[in-house]
C-alpha positions as CSV (number, residue, x, y, z in Angstrom):
1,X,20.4,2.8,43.7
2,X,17.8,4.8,41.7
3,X,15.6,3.5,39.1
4,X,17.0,3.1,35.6
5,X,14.5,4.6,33.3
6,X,13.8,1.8,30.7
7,X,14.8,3.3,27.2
8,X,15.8,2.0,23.9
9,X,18.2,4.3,21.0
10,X,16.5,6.1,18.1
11,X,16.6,3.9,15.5
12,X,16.8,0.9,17.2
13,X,13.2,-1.2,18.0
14,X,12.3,-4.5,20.4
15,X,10.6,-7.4,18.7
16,X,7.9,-8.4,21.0
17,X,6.9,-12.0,20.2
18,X,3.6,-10.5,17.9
19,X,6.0,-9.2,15.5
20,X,8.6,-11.6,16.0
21,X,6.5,-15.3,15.2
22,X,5.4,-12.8,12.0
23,X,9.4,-12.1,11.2
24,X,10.3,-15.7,11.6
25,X,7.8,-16.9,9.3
26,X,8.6,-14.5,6.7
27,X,12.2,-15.5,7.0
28,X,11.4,-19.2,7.0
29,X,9.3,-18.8,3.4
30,X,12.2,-16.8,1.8
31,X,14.9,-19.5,3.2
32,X,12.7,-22.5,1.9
33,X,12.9,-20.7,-1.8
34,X,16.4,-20.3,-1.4
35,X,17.6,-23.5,-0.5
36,X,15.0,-25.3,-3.6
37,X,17.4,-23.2,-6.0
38,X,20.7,-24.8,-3.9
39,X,21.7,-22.3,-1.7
40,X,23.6,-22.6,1.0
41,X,23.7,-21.2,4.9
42,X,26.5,-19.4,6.0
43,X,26.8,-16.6,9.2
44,X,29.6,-14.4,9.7
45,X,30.5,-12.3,12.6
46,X,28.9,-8.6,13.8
47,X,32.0,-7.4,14.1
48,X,35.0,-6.5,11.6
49,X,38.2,-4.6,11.4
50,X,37.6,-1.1,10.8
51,X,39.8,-1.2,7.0
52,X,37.6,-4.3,6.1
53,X,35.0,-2.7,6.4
54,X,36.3,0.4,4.4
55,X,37.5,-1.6,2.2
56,X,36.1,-0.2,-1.3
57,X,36.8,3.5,0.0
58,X,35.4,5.8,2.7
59,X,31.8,6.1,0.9
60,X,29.9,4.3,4.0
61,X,32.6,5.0,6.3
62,X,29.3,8.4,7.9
63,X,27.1,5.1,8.6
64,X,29.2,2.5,10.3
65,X,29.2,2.5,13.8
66,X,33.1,2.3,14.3
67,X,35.1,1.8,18.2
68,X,38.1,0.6,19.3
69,X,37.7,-3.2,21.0
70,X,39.8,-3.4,24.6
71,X,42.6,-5.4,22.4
72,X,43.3,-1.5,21.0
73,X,41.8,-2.5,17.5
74,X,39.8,-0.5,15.2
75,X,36.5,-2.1,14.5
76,X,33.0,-1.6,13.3
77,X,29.8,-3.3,12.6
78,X,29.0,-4.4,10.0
79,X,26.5,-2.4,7.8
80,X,25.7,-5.2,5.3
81,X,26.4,-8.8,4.2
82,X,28.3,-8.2,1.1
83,X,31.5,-6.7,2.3
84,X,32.2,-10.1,5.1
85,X,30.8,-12.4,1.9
86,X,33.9,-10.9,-0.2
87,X,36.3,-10.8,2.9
88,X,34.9,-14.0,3.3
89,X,35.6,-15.5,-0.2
90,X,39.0,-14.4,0.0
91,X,39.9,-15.4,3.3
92,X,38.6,-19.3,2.3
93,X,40.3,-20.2,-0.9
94,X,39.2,-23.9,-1.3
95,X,35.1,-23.0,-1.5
96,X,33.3,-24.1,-4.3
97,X,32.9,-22.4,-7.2
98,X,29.8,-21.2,-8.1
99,X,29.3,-20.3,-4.4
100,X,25.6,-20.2,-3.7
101,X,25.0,-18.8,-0.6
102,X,22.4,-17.3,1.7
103,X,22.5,-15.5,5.0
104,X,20.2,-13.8,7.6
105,X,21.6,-11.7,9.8
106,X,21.4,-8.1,11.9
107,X,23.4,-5.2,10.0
108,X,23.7,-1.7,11.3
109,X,23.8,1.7,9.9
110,X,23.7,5.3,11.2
111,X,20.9,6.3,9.2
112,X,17.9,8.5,9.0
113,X,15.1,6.6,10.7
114,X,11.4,7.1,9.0
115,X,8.7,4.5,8.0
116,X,10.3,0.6,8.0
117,X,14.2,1.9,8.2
118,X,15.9,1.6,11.3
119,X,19.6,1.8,12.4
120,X,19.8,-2.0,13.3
121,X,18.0,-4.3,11.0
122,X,17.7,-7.7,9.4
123,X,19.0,-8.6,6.2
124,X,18.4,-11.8,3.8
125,X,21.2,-11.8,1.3
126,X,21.6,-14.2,-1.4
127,X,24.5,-15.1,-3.8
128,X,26.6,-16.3,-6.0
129,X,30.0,-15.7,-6.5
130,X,32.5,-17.4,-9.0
131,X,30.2,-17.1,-12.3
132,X,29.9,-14.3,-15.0
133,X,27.3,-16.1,-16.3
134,X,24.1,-13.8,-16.3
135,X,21.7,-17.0,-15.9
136,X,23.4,-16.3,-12.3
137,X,22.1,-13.2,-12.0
138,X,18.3,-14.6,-13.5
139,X,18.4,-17.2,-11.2
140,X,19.0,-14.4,-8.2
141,X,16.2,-12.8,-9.8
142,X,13.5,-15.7,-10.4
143,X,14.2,-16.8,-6.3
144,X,13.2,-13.2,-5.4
145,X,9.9,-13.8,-7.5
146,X,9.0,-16.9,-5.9
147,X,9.9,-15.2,-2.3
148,X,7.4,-12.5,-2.9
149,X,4.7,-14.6,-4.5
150,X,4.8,-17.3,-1.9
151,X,4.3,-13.8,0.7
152,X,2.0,-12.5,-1.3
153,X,1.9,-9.1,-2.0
154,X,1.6,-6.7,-5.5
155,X,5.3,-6.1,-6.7
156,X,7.2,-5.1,-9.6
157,X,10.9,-5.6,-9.8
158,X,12.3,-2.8,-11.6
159,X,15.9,-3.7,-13.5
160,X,18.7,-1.6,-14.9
161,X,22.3,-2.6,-16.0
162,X,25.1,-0.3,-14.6
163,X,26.9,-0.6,-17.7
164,X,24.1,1.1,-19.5
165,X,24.2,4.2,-17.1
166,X,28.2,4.1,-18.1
167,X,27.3,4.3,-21.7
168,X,24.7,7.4,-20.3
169,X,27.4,9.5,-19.0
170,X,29.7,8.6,-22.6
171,X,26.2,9.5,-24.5
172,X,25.7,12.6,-22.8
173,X,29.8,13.8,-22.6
174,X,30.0,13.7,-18.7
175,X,33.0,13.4,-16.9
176,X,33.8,9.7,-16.1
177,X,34.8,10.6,-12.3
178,X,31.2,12.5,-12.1
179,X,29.5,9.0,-12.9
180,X,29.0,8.3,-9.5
181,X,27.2,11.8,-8.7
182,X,25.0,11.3,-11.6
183,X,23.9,7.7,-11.1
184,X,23.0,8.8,-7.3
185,X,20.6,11.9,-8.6
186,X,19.0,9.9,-11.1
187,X,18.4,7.3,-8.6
188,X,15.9,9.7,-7.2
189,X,13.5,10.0,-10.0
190,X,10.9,7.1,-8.6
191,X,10.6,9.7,-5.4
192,X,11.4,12.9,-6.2
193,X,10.6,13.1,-10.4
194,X,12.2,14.3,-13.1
195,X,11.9,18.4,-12.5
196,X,13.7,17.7,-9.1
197,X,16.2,15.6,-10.7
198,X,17.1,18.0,-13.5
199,X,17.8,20.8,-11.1
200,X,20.1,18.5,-8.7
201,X,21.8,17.9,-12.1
202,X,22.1,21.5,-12.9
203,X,22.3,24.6,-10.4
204,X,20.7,23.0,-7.6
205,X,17.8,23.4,-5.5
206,X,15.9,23.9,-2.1
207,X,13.8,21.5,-0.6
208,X,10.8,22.1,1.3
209,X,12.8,22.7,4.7
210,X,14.7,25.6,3.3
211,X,18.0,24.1,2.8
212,X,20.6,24.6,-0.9
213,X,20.9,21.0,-2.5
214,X,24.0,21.7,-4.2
215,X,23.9,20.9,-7.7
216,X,26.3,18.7,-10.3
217,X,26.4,21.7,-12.8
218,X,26.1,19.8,-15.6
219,X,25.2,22.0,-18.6
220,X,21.9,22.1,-20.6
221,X,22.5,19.6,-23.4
222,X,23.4,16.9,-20.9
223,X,21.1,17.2,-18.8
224,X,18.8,17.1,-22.0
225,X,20.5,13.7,-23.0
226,X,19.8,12.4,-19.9
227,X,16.2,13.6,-19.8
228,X,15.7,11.4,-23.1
229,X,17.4,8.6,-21.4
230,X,15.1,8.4,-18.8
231,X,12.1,8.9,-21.5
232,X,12.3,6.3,-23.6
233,X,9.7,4.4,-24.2
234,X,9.3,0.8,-21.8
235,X,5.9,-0.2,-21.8
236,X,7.4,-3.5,-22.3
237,X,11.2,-5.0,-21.7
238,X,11.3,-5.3,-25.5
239,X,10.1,-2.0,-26.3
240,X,12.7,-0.5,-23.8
241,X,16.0,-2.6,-25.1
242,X,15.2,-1.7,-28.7
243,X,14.7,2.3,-28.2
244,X,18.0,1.8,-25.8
245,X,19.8,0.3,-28.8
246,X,18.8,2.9,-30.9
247,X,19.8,5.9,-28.5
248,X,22.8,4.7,-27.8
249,X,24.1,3.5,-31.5
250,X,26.9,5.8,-31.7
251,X,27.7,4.7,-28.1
252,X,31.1,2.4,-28.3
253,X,30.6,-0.6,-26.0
254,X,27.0,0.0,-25.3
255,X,25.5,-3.3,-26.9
256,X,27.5,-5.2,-23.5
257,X,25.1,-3.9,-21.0
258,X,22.0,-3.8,-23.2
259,X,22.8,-7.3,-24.4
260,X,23.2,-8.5,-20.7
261,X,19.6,-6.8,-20.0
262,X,18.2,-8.6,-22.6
263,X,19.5,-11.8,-21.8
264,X,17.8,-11.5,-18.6
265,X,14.8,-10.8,-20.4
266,X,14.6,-13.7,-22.6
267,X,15.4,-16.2,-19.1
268,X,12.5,-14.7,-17.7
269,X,10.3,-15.0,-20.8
270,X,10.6,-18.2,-20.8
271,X,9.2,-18.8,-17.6
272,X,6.1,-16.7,-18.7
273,X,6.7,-14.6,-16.2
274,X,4.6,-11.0,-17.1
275,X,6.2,-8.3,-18.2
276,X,4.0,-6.0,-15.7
277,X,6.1,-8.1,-12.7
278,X,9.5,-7.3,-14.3
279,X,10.2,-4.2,-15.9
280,X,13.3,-2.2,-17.5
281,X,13.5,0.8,-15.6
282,X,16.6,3.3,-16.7
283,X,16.7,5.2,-13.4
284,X,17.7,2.1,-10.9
285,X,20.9,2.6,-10.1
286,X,21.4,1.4,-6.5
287,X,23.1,3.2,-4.0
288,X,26.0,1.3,-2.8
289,X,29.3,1.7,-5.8
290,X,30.8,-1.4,-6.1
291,X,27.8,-2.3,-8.3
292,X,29.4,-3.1,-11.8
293,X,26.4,-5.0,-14.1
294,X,22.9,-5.6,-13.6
295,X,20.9,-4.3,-10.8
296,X,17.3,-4.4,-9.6
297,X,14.9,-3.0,-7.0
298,X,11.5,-4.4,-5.7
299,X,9.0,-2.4,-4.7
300,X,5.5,-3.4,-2.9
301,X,2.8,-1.7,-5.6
302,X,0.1,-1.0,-2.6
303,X,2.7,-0.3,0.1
304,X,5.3,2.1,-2.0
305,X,5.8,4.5,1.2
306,X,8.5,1.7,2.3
307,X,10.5,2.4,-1.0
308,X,12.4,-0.7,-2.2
309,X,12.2,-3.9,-0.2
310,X,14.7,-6.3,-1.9
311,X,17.8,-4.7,-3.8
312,X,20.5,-6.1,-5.9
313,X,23.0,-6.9,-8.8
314,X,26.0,-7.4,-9.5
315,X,29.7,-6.8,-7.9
316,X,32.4,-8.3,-10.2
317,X,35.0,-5.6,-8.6
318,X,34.6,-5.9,-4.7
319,X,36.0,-8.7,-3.7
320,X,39.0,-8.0,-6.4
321,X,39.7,-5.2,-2.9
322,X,40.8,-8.3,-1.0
323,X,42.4,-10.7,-3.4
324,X,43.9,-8.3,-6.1
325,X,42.0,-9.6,-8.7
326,X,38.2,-9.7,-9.7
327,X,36.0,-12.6,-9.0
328,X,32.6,-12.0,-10.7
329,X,29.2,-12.2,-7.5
330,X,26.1,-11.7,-8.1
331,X,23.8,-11.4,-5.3
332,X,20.2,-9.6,-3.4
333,X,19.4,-8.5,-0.2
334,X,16.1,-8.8,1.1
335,X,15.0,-6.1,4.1
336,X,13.3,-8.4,6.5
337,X,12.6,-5.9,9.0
338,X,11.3,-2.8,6.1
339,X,9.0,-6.7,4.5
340,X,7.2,-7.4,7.6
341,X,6.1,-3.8,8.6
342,X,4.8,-3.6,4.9
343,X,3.2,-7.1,4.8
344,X,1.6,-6.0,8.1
345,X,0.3,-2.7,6.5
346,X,-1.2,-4.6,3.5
347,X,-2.5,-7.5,6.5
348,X,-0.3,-10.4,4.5
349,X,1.4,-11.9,7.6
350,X,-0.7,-12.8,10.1
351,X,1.0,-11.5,14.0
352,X,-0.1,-13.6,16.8
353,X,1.2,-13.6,20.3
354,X,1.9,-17.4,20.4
355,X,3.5,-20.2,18.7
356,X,1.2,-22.6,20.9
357,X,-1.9,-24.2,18.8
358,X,-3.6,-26.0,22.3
359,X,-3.5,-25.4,25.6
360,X,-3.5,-28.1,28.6
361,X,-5.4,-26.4,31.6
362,X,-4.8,-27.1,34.9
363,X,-7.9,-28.0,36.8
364,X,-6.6,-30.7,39.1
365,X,-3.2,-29.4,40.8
366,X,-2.2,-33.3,42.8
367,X,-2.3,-34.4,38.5
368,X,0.1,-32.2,37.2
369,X,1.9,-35.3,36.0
370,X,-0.5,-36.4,34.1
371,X,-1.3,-33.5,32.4
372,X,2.2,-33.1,31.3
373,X,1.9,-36.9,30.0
374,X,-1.1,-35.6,28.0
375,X,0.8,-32.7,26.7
376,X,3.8,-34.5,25.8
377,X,1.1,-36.7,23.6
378,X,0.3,-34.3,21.5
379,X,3.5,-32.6,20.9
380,X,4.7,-36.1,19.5
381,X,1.7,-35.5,17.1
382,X,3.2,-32.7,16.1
383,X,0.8,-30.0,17.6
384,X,2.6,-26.9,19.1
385,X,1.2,-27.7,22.9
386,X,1.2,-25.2,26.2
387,X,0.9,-26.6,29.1
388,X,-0.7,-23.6,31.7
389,X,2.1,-23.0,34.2
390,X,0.3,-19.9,36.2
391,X,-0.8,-19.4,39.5
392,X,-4.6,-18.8,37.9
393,X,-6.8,-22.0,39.6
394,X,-9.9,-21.0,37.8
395,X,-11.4,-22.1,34.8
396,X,-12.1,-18.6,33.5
397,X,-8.4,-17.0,34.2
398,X,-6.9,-19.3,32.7
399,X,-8.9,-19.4,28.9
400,X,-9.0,-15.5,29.5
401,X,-5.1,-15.8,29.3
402,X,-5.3,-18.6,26.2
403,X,-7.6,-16.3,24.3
404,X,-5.1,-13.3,25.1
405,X,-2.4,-15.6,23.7
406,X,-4.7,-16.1,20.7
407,X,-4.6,-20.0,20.8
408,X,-7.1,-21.8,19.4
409,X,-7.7,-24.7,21.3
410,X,-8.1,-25.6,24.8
411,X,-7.9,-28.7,26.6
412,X,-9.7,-29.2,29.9
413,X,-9.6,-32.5,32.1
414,X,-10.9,-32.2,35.4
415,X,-11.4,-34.8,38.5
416,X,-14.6,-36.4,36.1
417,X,-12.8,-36.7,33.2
418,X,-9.7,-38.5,34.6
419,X,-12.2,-40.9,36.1
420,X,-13.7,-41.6,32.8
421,X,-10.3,-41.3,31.1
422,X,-12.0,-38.4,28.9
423,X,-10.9,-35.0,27.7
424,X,-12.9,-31.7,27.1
425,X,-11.7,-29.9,23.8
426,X,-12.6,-26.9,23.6
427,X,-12.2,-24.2,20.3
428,X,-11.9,-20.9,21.7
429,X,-12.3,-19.5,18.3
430,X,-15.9,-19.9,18.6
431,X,-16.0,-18.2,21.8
432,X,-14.2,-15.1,20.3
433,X,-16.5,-14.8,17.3
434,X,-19.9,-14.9,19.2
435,X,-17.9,-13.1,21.6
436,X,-19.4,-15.1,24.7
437,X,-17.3,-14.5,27.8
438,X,-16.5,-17.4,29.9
439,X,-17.1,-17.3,34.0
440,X,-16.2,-20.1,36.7
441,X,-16.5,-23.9,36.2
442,X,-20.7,-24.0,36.7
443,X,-21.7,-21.3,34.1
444,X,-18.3,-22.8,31.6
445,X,-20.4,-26.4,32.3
446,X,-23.7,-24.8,31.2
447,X,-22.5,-23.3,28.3
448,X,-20.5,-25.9,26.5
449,X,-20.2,-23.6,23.2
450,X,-17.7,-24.6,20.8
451,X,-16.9,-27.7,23.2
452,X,-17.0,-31.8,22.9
453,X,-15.6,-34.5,24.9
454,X,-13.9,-37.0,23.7
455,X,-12.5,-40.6,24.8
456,X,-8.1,-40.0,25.4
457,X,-7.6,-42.5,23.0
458,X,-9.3,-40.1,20.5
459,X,-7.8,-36.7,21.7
460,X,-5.2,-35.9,19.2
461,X,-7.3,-36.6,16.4
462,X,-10.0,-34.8,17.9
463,X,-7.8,-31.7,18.1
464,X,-6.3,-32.0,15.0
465,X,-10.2,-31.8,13.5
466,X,-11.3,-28.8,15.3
467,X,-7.9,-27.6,14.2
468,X,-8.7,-27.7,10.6
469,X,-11.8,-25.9,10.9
């Protein structure tokens, strides 16, 4: 047999342990804030029938990777968390209602990779279905704050009501069924600005490649109207909701959406959260259609090349597609995968090769037994403990390999120290930052840098002092 040349698909990435122990722990902050607000796990499968999956139309139908299973059905991966939550809801009549749920899981999407978007990713989505209340959709909102400031970078999380772009397209005498269109062109404005928008809304355009974006062909008065839209003044969220009353005060039905923005608004205030975290911003409208009220974006203010991190808002409609009628949901989705390559950028999430916080070498192989016994010691203590399984005898190979690992501390017990029921701790930290290289057992004994002995009585809370340093 040949050699099979070791390859992964475009779009598709490994996570090697540096950047996995930094996903993990990203993951484990956001699930801690979740379940303090009462949220719930749940985990639904990769894979689900094709017309599930289609279920609000053929919009996604380009990006889901869709093949028949040997049983002859038509299936797909799933290319969010959303649709299975509503199949889901459905299919499980007796849940709870409000249902507060979270889930992590992989999604997949034949999409255009670039910076932090890949074809199979993680998602974090959070819930609640059952509840038109908008403190629902506040509370969805306030957990996404405490995520990001527990992780700690610059954000703003930029919110817009999709009944407000409805009362747009009345305001500015647009076709209802070219709603859609519109809402995707001005979703653009953040990246693209408001000349490039205007054309796509008009005649069209040609992007720096060469190639026609067909436009909507909307005339010059509505594109005007929706040029003032996206003007008004929001230097604050209570300078934006009163000029969007004011625009819109012939607009029948318009005081729903602003009112539900507003609403928000005051929730938040009351938390003295700053109106420079959480703004009104008229151009959000999401991508994904079955959007029917509020919606929201984050961004990362020092790390805006990844574009929005965390999206969401609400879906009163979809799961109406399995059950006939509409259930109101609220929910967000967090982009683990698009997070950690930003928090990594901005040096937020520390990536280290290990989980291990000491290491046991091996310096007497007949002993191996008791080393393990003094491993297993300090495990029960709670410290994340490696015990050296190589083939490395020397002293030197084997804290070369706990310093490549990047763990901190290193135990050594040799034929002296079991006789005088001692350990040698050792922080290895010390050694990296005077960057002192460490050679066989004679020059290691000479040197003793950043090393103490200590009685075995005393070893755990020896290490667990050097540890705190």
């Amino acid at each position: 047999m040949g050699i099979v040349e070791p390859k992964i698909l475009r779009g598709f990435r490994d996570l090697l342990p540096t950047d996995m122990i930094a996903l993990e722990k990203i993951i484990s902050v956001i699930k801690d804030v979740c379940e303090s607000y009462g949220f719930i796990p749940t985990s639904t499968p990769a894979i689900e029938y094709k017309n599930i999956l289609l279920a609000y139309g053929e919009e996604t139908s380009k990006e889901v990777y869709f093949f028949e299973e040997p049983d002859g059905n038509m299936v797909g991966l799933r290319y969010d968390l959303t649709v299975p939550l509503s199949r889901v809801i459905a299919q499980y009549k007796n849940l709870p209602k409000p249902f507060k749920r979270y889930q992590v899981s992989t999604v997949w999407r034949y999409d255009k990779p670039n910076p932090g978007r890949f074809r199979e990713f993680i998602q974090f989505d959070i819930d609640a279905v059952g509840t038109s209340s908008i403190s629902a959709d506040s509370e969805i909102i306030l957990a996404i704050y405490d995520c990001l400031e527990r992780l700690g970078p610059s954000f703003i999380i930029r919110l817009n009501n999709r009944k407000i772009l409805n009362s747009l397209i009345v305001f500015a005498g647009i076709e209802p069924n070219m709603a859609r269109s519109v809402f995707r062109v001005i979703d653009k404005l953040e990246k693209q600005g408001i000349e490039v928008v205007k054309q796509e809304l008009g005649p069209g355009r040609v992007d720096i490649s060469g190639d026609k974006i067909k436009g909507l062909g909307l005339n010059e008065v509505q594109i005007k109207k929706i040029e003032e839209f996206l003007s008004l003044p929001k230097n604050t969220c209570s300078e934006a909701i009163d000029s969007l009353k004011e625009l819109f005060k012939s607009v029948k039905g318009a005081e729903e959406g602003i009112d539900e923005i507003k609403e928000i608004h005051d929730h938040l205030d009351c938390l003295s959260i700053p109106d420079g975290k959480i703004i009104i911003d008229f151009s959000i409208a999401r991508g994904l259609d079955y959007y029917t009220g509020p919606v929201f974006e984050v961004v990362l203010t020092d790390a805006k090349e990844y574009g929005s991190v965390v999206g969401g808002g609400r879906f009163d409609e979809l799961i109406g597609y399995f059950t006939g009628e509409n259930t109101p949901a609220t929910g967000a989705s967090v982009g683990i995968d698009r997070l950690l390559e930003a928090l990594k950028k901005l040096k937020l999430v520390k990536t280290k090769p290990s989980t291990a916080d000491v290491i046991i070498t091996i310096m007497v192989k007949d002993k191996l037994g008791e080393y393990q016994k003094i491993a297993k010691k300090i495990r029960d203590a709670g410290i994340k403990t490696e015990l050296y399984v190589g083939e490395k005898t020397s002293i030197k190979e084997q804290l070369k390999y706990a310093d490549k690992q990047d763990i901190p501390v290193a135990v050594i017990v040799g034929e002296d120290e079991f006789t005088r029921n001692e350990a040698s701790i050792k922080d290895l930290r010390v050694i990296k930052k005077q960057k002192i290289e460490i050679g066989e057992r004679e020059a290691y004994l000479k040197e003793r840098i950043g090393q103490k002995k200590v009685p075995m009585g005393n070893l755990v809370e020896e290490i667990k002092l050097m540890l705190k340093k």
